[in-house]
C-alpha positions as CSV (number, residue, x, y, z in Angstrom):
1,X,65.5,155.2,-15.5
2,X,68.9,154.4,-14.9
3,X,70.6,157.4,-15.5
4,X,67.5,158.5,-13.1
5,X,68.8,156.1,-10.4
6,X,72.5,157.0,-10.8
7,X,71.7,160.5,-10.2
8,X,69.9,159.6,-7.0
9,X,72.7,157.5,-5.9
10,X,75.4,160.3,-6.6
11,X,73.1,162.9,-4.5
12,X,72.4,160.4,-1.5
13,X,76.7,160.1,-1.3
14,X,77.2,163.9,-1.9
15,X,74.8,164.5,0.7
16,X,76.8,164.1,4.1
17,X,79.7,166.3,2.8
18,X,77.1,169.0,1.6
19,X,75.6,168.7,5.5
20,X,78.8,169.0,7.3
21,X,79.7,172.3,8.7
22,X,83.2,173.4,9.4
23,X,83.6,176.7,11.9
24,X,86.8,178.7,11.9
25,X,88.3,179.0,15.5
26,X,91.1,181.2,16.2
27,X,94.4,179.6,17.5
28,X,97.5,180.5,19.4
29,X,100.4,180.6,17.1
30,X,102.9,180.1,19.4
31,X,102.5,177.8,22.4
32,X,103.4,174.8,22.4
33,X,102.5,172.0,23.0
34,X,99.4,173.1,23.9
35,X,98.7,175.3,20.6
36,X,101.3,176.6,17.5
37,X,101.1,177.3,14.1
38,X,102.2,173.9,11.9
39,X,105.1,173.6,10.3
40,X,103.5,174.2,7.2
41,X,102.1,177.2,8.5
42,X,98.3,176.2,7.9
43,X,97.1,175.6,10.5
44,X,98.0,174.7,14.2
45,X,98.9,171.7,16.4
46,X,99.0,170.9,19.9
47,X,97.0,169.4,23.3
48,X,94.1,172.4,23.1
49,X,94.0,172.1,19.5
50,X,92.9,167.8,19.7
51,X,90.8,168.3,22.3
52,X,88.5,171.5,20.4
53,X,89.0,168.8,17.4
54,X,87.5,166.1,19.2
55,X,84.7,167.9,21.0
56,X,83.7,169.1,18.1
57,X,83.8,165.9,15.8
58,X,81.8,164.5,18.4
59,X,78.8,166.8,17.4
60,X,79.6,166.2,13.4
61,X,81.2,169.4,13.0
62,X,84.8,170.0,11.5
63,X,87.6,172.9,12.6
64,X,89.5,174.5,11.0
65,X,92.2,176.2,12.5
66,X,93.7,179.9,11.7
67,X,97.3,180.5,13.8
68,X,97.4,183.8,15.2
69,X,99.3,185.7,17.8
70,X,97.5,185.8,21.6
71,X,96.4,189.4,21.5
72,X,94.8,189.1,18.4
73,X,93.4,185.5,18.7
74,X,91.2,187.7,21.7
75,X,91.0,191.0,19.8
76,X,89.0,189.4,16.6
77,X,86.9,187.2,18.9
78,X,86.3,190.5,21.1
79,X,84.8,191.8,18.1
80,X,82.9,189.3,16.9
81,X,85.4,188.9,13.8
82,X,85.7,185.1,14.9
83,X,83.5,182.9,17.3
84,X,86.0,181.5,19.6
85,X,89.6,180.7,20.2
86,X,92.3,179.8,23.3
87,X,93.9,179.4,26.0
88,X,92.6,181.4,28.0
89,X,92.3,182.2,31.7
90,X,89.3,184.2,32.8
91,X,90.5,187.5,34.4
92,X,88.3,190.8,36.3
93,X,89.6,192.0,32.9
94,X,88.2,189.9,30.5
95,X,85.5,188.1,32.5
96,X,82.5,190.4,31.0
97,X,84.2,189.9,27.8
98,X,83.6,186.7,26.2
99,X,81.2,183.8,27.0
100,X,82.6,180.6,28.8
101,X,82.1,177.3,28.5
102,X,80.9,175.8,32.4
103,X,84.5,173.6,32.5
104,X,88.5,174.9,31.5
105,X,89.6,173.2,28.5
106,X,92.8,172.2,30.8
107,X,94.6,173.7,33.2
108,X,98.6,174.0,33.5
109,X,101.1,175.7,36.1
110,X,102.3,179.1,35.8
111,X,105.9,178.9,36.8
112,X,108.1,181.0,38.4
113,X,111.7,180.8,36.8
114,X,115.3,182.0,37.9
115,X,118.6,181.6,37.3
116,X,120.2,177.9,38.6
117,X,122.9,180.2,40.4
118,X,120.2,182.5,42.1
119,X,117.5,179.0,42.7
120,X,118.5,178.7,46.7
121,X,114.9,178.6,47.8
122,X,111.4,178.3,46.7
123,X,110.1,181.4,45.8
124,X,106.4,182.6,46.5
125,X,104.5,185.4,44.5
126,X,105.5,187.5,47.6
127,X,108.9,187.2,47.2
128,X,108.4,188.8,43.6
129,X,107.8,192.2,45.1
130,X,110.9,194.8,44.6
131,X,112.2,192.4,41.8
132,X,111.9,193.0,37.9
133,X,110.0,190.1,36.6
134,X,108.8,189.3,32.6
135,X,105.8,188.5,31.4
136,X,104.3,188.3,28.1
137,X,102.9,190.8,26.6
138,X,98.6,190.2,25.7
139,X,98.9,186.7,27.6
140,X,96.2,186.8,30.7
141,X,97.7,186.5,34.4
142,X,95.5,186.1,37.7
143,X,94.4,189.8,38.4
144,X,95.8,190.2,42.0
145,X,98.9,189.2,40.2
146,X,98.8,192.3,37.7
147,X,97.4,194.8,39.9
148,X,100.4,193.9,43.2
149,X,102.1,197.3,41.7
150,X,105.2,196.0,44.1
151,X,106.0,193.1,41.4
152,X,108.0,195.3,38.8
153,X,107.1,194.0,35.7
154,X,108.5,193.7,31.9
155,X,107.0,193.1,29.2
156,X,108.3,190.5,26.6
157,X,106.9,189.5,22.9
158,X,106.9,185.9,23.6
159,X,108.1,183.9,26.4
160,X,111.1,182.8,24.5
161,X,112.3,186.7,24.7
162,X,111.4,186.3,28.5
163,X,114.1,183.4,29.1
164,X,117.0,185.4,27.1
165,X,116.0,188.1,29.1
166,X,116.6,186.3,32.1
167,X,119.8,184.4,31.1
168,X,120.9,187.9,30.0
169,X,120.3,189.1,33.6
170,X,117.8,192.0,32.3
171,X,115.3,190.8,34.3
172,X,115.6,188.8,38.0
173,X,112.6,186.0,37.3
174,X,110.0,184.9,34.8
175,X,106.5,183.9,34.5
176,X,105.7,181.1,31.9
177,X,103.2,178.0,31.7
178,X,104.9,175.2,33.1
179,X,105.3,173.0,30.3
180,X,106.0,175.2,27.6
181,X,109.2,176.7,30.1
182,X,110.6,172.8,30.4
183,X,110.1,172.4,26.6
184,X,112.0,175.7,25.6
185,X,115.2,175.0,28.3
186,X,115.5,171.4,27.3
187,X,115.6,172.8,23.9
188,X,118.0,175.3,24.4
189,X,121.6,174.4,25.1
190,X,122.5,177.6,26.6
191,X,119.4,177.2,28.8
192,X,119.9,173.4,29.8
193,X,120.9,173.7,33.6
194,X,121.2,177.7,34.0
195,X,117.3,178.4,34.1
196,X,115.3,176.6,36.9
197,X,111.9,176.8,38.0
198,X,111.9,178.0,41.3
199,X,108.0,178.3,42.2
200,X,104.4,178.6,41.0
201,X,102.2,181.7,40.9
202,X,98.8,179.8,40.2
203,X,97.3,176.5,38.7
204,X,95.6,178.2,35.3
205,X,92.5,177.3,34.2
206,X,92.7,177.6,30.1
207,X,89.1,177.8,28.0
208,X,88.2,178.0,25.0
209,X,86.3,181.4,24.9
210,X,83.5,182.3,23.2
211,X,82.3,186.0,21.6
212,X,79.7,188.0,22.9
213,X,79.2,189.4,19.7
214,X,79.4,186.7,16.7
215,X,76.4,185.4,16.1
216,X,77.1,181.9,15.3
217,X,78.7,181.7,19.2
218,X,75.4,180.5,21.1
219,X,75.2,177.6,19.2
220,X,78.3,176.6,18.8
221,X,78.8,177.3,22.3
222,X,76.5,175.1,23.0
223,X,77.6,172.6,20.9
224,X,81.2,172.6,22.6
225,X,79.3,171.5,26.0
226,X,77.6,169.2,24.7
227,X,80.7,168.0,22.5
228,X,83.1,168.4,25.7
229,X,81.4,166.2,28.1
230,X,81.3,163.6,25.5
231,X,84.5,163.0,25.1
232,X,85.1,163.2,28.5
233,X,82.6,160.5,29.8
234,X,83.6,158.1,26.6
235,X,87.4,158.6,27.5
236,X,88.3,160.2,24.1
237,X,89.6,163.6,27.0
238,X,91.7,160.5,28.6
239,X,93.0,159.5,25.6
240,X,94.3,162.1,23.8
241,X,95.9,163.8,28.0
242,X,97.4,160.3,27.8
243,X,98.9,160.2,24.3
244,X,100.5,164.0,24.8
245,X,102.2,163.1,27.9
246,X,103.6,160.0,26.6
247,X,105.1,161.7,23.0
248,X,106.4,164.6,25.7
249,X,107.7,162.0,28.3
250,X,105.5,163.5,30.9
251,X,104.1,160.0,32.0
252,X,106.2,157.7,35.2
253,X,107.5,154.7,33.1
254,X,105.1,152.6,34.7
255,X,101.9,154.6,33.5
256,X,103.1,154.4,29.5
């Protein structure tokens, strides 16, 4: 009877872990701080990253994260090869695509950037036309943006290569996120005071988008909803905004 009652005992503890599910969402290997690959290469880290995380915990299921590059972080979800991944903005091109959730997962600037010496006036995504400008190859821009055949554009691997380019003077301006453009020219020595941001082509909406052809992505879809207004009506969203800005120094004095 008692070696009855331990095995009962044993089962009733095994039985959460055996319950849990973990999903496997693709991640952008190289964005930060909003998504990159760790440094032990595992998985990824960043704001996009904590806040899929969290949704998801919220509904008892568990992540894990595979680092990829952009184009193919869409590519396998296109193809129903993996349910999901981010950031991404919601295009004419890809709109028919994937499945979105009903809210962006965050949103962040897409910056305009020059050189200091050239930074005399704010620029507009009018005043682009007739100039060569970089951009990053598989990374989604506002439409009207990529079909203005007046903006000469060059393509760049990442948006690090964009930056050399422009402190090399191969192209006249660049078009990166915001946050990750601050990151890289604080980072950067040779950058630090040579590269400014000089306007803003859009405020991006970034998702977490979902395949049209996995078929684990209705429910988990759905689950992400559910999950994302959680944590943003218990302040868990809040939270973890909060806690990024501060370990960036993004936050006034006062608000930390």
């Amino acid at each position: 009877m008692a070696t009855l009652v331990r095995c009962l005992l044993l089962v009733f503890l095994l039985l959460p872990t055996a319950q849990a599910e973990t999903i496997t969402i693709n991640a952008e290997d190289d964005w930060a701080p909003f998504s990159s690959i760790s440094a032990d290469k595992k998985t990824a880290v960043g704001l996009s990253v904590e806040l899929v995380r969290a949704a998801y915990a919220s509904q008892g299921i568990d992540v894990r994260f595979v680092p990829v590059p952009f184009a193919r972080c869409l590519f396998e979800v296109e193809h129903g090869q993996v349910v999901a991944c981010f950031n991404t903005s919601i295009t004419d091109e890809n709109r028919e695509k994937f499945n979105w959730p009903s809210q962006p997962l965050l949103s962040e600037g897409l910056s305009i950037l020059a050189l200091s010496e050239f930074a005399t006036k704010k620029i507009s995504p009018k005043d682009l036309e007739g100039h060569l400008v970089g951009v990053t190859n598989g990374y989604t821009y506002p439409t009207w943006f990529m079909k203005n055949k007046k903006i000469n554009k060059d393509l760049s691997r990442t948006d690090a290569v964009q930056l050399k380019k422009l402190l090399s003077r191969r192209i006249e301006y660049a078009v990166i996120n915001t946050t990750p453009a601050q990151m890289m020219i604080n980072a950067d020595p040779a950058m630090r005071g040579k590269v400014k941001i000089v306007g803003e082509v859009e405020m991006s909406l970034l998702y977490l988008n979902f395949s049209k052809k996995h078929a684990d992505a209705p429910r988990l879809l759905a689950a992400f909803e559910t999950g994302f207004k959680a944590i943003q009506s218990n302040g868990v969203y809040a939270r973890i905004q909060n806690d990024f800005k501060q370990r960036l120094g993004l936050l006034p004095q006062s608000d930390q």
